[in-house]
N, C-alpha and C positions, 0 to 999 in steps of 0.2 A: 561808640562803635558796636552794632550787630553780635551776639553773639552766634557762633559758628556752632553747627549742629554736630552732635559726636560722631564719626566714623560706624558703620553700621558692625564691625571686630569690635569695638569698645562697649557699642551697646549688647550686643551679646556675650559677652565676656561679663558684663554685669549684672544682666539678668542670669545669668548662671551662677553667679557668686553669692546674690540676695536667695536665689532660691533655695541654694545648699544652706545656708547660714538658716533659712526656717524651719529646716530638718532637726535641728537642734540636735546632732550628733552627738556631742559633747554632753549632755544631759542625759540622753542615753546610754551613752559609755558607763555615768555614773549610777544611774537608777538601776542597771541589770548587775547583778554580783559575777563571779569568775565562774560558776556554775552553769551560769546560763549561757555563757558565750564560749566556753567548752560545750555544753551542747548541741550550738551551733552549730560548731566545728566538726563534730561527731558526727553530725547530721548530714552536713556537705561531703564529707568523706565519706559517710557510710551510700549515699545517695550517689556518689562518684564510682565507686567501688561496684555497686549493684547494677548501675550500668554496662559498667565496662564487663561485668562477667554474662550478664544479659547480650551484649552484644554480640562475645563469642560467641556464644551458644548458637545464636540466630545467628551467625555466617559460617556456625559449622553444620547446622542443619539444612543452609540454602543449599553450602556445598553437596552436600550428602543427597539434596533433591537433585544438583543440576548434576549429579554420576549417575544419578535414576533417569536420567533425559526428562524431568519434568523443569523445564525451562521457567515456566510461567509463574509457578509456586515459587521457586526458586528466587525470582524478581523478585516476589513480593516481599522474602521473607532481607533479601538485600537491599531492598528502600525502608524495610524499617529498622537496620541497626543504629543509623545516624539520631532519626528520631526519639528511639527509645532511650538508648544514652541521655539525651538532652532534656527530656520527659521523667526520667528516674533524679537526675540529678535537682532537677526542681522541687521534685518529691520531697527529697532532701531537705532543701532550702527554706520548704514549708514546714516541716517538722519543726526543724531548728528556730526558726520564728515565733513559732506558735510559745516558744520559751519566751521568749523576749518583749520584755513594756516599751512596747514602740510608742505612748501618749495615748492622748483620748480620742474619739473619734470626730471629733473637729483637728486634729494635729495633723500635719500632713505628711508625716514620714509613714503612718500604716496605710492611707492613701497610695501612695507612691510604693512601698512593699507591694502589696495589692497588684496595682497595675503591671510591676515588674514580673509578676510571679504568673500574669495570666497573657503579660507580652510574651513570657516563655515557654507555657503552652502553647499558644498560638501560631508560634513558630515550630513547635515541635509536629504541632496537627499539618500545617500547610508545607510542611519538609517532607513528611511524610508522603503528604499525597501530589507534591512533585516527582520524588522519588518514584513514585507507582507510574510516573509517564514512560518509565523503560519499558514496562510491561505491554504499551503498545507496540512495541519491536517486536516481541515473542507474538503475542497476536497476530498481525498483519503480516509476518513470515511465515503463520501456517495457513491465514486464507489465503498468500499469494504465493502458495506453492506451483511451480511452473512458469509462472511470469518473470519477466526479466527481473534481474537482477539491480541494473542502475536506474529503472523505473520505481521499485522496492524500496530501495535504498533513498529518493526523493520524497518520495511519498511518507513515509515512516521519518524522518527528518522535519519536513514540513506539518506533519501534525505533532510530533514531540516540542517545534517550538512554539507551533500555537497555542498548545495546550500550558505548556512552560508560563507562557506572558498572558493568558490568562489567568491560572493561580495567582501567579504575583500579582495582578492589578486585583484580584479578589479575598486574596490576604491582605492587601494593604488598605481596601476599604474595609475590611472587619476588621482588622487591628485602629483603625484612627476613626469607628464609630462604637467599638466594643470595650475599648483598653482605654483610649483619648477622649471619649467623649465628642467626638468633632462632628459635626454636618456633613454629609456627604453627597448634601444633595448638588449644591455648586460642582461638585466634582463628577459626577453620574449626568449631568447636563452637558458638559464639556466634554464626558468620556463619548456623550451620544451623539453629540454635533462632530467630531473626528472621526468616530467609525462612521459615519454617513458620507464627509467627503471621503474617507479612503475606500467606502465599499463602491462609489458612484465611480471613483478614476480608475478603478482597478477593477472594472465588470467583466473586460473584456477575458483578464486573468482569473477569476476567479470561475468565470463558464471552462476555461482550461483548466482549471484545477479540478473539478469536478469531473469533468473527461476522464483527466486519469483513474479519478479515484473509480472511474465507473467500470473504465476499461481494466484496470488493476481486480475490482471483483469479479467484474463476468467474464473474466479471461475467454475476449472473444478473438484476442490472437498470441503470441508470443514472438519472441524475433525471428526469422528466419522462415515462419510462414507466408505463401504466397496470399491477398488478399485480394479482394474487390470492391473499392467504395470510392465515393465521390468522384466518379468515372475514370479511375486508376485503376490501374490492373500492373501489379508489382508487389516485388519481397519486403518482407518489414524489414528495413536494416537498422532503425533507433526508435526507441519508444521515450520520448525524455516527457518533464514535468508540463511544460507548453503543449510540446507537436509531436507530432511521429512522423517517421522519413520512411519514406516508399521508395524502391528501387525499382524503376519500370525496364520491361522487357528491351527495351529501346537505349537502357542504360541511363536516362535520366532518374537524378534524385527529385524525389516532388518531397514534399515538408508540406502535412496538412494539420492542422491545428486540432486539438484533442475534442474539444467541443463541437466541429463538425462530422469527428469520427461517430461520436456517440448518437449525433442526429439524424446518422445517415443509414442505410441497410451496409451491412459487412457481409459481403461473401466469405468466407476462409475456403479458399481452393485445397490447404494444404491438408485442411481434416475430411476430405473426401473419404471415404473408405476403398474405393477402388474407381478408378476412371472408365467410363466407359464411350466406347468405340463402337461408328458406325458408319460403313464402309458399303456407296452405293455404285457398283457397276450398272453402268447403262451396255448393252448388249445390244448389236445388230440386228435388227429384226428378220432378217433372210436367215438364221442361224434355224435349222431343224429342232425340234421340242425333243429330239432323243438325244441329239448332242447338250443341249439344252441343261435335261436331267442329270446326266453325266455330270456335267459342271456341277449344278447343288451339290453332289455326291460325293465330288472332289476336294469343293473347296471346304464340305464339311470334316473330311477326314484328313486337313490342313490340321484341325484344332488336338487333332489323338498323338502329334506331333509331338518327342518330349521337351523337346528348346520351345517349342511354342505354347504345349497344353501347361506347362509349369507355372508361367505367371498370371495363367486365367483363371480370375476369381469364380467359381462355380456358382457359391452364394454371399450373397450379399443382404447384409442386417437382415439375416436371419429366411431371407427369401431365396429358393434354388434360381440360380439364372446361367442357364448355359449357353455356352456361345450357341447363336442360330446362322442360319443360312436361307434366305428364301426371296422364294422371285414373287416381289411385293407387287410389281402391277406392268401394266402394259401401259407404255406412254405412246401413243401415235402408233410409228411402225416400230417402235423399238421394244427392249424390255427392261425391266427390272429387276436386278437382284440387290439384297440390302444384306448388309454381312453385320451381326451384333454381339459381341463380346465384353467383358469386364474386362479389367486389367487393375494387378493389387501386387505390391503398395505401389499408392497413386505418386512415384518418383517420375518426373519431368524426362530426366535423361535417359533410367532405362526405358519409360515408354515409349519414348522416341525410336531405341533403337528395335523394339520388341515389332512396333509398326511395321519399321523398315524391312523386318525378314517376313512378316506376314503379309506385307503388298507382294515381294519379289516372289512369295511363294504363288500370290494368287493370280500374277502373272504366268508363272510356269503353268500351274493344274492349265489355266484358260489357253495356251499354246499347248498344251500336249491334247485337249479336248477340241481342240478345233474352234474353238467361241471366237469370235473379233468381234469386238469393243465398236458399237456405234460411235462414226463422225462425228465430232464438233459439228453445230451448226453456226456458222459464221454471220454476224451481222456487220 
């Protein structure tokens, strides 16, 4: 009858057993006197001890940074209590050993000391500098001052965990090619062949990722700006990790994908400095040139108005620009007058209604002046 192969708990449960057993603990017990394993002891304690008061210190100084508003420092000095702690206490560990006849350097218990003592740096090193990934929060919420907030908040999320499961995948090939001794090259072949298919299924998302991160720095809108792209004309009402949602004047939602935002030209209507306005009376060409004049005269001293001259921007980035009045040309038998004004801040609704009393007035001056407005010409 075939013997049956061990259960793969049994074989491992054995090679654990024969391994411990060539440690030859029990020899060591005997070879080191009570002096040196009081040492030992001393050593992990005092290594315990030095940590934990190291620790406080540094999360009473982070404190003490983050009541100074310096956030940043702050982080850094709270990703390294955990480390330090675990980095001191090995300190320890190593002192204490340094007493102890662990065998010859063919024996495999100072082997395995060794290894253990430099798996625990290594872990103290790559704690540490996971830890430092808060510190891209502090970051990324001072260059994305003004930007939304749930756009902020994905974006800072999404690189804290790609950065996260990077370290780990790059502590854990230097721990099992530094500490283990292992090959890593099998593993760096396989790591290359899976980020190739997931960067090729995921292109589409990853040109949207990059959107954001683009639109997140050149804060070329925030919510509630009117914009202009991809022949949309509408308010920003969500900026999310994918799309951003456009509220068009017509009341529909449009959702355009972040990657064609950043490929496209953006108007931002809403950082105008002041709107401006230009208002063409056509005028009946039977109208006398001294009624005419009258009119310019009139409809200029519309603007010395104080409901009216109040929200006319005079100057604009830095240049004077005062509202004008002037009869630009002669069309046929008719005429022209072109009426040009700023208007600031560029708000929708009051300019709306700012219009509204500035037409009815430019009606009256042109009935009290005798001017009539040339005929449609009908086709």
């Amino acid at each position: 009858m075939p013997r049956m192969a061990p259960p793969p708990q049994t074989e491992t449960v054995g090679h654990l057993t024969s391994f411990v057993e060539s440690l030859r603990l029990g020899s060591v017990w005997a070879e080191n006197s009570l002096t040196a394993w009081l040492t030992l002891l001393i050593s992990i304690f005092a290594g315990l001890l030095v940590g934990r008061v190291t620790a406080w210190l540094l999360g009473r100084g982070a404190h003490r940074w983050e009541a100074q508003a310096w956030a940043g420092r702050a982080q850094v000095l709270f990703a390294l209590v955990g480390p330090a702690n675990l980095a001191l206490l090995t300190v320890g560990l190593q002192v204490g050993l340094a007493y102890l006849r662990l065998g010859g350097p063919e024996d495999p218990l100072p082997k395995f000391a060794w290894e253990t003592l430099s798996l625990l740096y290594s872990i103290a090193v790559f704690w540490y500098a996971y830890n430092l990934v808060d510190v891209i929060d502090v970051l990324v919420r001072r260059l994305a001052r003004g930007v939304d907030a749930p756009l902020q908040r994905q974006i800072v999320l999404l690189l804290s965990r790609s950065l996260r499961v990077f370290l780990v995948v790059i502590g854990t090939l230097f721990v099992a090619e530094s500490v283990f001794h292992q090959d890593i090259g099998a593993w760096l072949a396989g790591l290359g062949i899976a980020g190739l298919a997931v960067s090729l299924a995921a292109q589409d998302s990853l040109k949207n990722l990059f959107g954001s991160l683009s639109i997140l720095l050149d804060r070329s809108f925030r919510l509630g700006d009117r914009i202009i792209s991809c022949g949309y004309d509408g308010t920003i009402e969500d900026i999310g990790f994918r799309s951003t949602k456009i509220r068009t004047a017509a009341g529909h939602l449009v959702t355009i994908p972040n990657s064609s935002l950043v490929n496209n030209t953006i108007e931002n209507v809403s950082r105008r400095p002041a709107v401006r306005r230009i208002v063409t009376l056509q005028i009946a060409g039977r109208t006398p040139s001294e009624k005419l004049r009258q009119a310019v005269q009139a409809l200029g001293r519309i603007f010395e108005e104080d409901d009216i001259r109040r929200p006319v921007c005079p100057i604009v980035d830095g240049v004077e620009r005062p509202p004008q009045v002037c009869f630009e040309d002669i069309q046929g038998a008719d005429f022209k007058l072109t009426i040009t004004y700023w208007y600031a801040p560029a708000t929708d609704p009051a300019y709306a209604a700012h219009a509204q009393r500035v037409n009815l007035r430019i009606i009256e001056e042109l009935q009290k002046a005798g001017v009539e407005m040339a005929q449609p010409v009908l086709r």
